[in-house]
N, C-alpha and C positions, 0 to 999 in steps of 0.2 A: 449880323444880317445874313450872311452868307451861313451859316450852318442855319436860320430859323427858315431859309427859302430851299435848304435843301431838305428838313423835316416834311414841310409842306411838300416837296416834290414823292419826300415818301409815302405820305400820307395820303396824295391823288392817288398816286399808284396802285396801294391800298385797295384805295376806295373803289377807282377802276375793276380789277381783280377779285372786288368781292361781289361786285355789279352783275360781273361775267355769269362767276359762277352762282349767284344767284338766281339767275334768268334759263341757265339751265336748269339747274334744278327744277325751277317750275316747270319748264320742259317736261322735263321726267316725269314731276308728281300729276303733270294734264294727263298723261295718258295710263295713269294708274285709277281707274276707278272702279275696280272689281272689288266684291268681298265674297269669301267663303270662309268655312270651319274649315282650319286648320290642325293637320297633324304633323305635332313637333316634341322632336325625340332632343331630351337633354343625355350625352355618354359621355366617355371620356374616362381616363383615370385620374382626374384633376376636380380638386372640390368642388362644388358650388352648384352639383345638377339638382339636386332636389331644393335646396335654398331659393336658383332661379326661379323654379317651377310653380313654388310657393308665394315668391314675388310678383307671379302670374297671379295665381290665386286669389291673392291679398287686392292686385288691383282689380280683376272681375268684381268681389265682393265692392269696391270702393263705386265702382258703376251700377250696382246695385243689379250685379247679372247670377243670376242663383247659378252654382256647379257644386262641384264632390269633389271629392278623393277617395281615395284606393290606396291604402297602405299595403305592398306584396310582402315584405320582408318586415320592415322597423315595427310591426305592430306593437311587440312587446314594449318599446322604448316610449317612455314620456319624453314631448319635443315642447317646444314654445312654439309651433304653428297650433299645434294640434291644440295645446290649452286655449289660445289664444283663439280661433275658430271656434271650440266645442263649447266656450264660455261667454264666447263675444257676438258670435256671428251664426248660430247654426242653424235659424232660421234663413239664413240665403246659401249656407255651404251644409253639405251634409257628408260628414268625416267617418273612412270605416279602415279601424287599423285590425288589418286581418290576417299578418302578417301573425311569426314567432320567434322572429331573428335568422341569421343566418345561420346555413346551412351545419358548422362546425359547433354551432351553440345548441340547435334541437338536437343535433344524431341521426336523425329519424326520417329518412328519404319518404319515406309511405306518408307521415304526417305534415313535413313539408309539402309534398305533392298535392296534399288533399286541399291545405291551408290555402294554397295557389290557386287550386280550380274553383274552391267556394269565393275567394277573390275575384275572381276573372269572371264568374260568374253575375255579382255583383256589380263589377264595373260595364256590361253588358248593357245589363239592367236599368244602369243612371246614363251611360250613352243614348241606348234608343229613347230614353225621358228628354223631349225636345225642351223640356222645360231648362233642363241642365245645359247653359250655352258653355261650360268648359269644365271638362275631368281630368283630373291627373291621377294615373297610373304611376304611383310611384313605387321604383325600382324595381318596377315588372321586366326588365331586362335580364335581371340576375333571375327570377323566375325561369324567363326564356333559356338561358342559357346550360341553365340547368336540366331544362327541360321537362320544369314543372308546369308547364303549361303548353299547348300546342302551337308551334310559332305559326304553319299553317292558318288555324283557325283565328289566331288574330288578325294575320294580314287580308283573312279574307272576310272576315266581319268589318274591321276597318275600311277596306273598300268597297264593302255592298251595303252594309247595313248604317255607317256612321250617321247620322241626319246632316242634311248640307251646311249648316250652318255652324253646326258644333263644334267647336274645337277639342281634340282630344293630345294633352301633353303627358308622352311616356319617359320615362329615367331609369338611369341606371348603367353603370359600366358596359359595354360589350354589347354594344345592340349589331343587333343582327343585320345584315347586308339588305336580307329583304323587308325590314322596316324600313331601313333606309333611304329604299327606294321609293317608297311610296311616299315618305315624307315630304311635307311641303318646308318644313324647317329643322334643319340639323345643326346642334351646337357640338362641337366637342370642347371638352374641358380640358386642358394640357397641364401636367402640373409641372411646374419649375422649383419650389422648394416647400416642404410639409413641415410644418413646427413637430409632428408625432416623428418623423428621423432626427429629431435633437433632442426626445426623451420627453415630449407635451403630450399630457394625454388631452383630450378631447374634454372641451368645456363650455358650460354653459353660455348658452348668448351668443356661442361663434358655433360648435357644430351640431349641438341640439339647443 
């Protein structure tokens, strides 16, 4: 008797406790009712920024909201978004891997550079397209930092030209301070342990 009247004492308290914080919450979510197009930067040296970004992707598409992508780098590389999207969905997404790998794998700074600006070009293009409610720029960081592209002229089409509503999600290690700043949402990724420092190379279904 005494241990089922002190479960029940747990069990108010509970209940109490969850009451609280429930009623705040609503609190909170009363006075949240703004929307805007959102600019969010996946970095970090820890897995998952393009995977997230994808996962963005994948659910626009599920709400039936038309966007793009911008491959900077991976273009060369077959992914399972990329089939998955150019085979399943590309009347609502329209996929452009315009990328040639990275930097150590072409050689070729001039051709990189160029790969980049027809890139960024592009993703311009499917931005100012109001029809497009979300683009991802993926791994247009390593672009920036390379300095295959003008970080300049991004930050400052991102804040003049975006349309209000659009969301545009950028990736990539080493994003730059002054993306940053303008960001409405910033992840970093931290890595704690990589199966590729115990001798895994990179396999399907987990990192393309």
């Amino acid at each position: 008797m005494q241990k089922e009247k002190s479960e029940m004492n747990e069990n108010e308290r509970h209940t109490a406790k969850m009451q609280k914080k429930k009623a705040a919450r609503d609190r909170i979510m009363e006075s949240k009712d703004g929307e805007k197009g959102l600019i969010i930067v996946h970095t970090g040296n820890g897995k998952g920024k393009s995977s997230s970004a994808f996962g963005m992707i994948f659910r626009a598409i599920a709400h039936d909201m038309p966007c793009g992508v911008i491959q900077f780098i991976k273009g060369a590389w077959s992914t399972g978004e990329r089939t998955m999207i150019e085979e399943r969905f590309s009347d609502l997404c329209s996929f452009y891997a315009m990328g040639e790998g990275f930097t150590w794998e072409t050689q070729d700074k001039e051709r990189d550079i160029a790969a980049a600006t027809k890139a960024w070009e592009k993703a311009k293009e499917m931005i100012r397209d109001e029809k497009n409610k979300m683009v991802l720029l993926d791994e247009v960081n390593i672009a920036l930092k390379y300095g295959y592209i003008d970080l300049a002229d991004v930050v400052e089409f991102l804040s003049t030209e975006k349309p209000e509503m659009t969301h545009v999600v950028l990736t990539g290690r080493h994003a730059p301070q002054e993306l940053i700043d303008i960001a409405d949402l910033v992840t970093e990724m931290t890595m704690v342990k990589h199966p590729f420092r115990s001798g895994i190379k990179a396999q399907k279904g987990v990192e393309f």
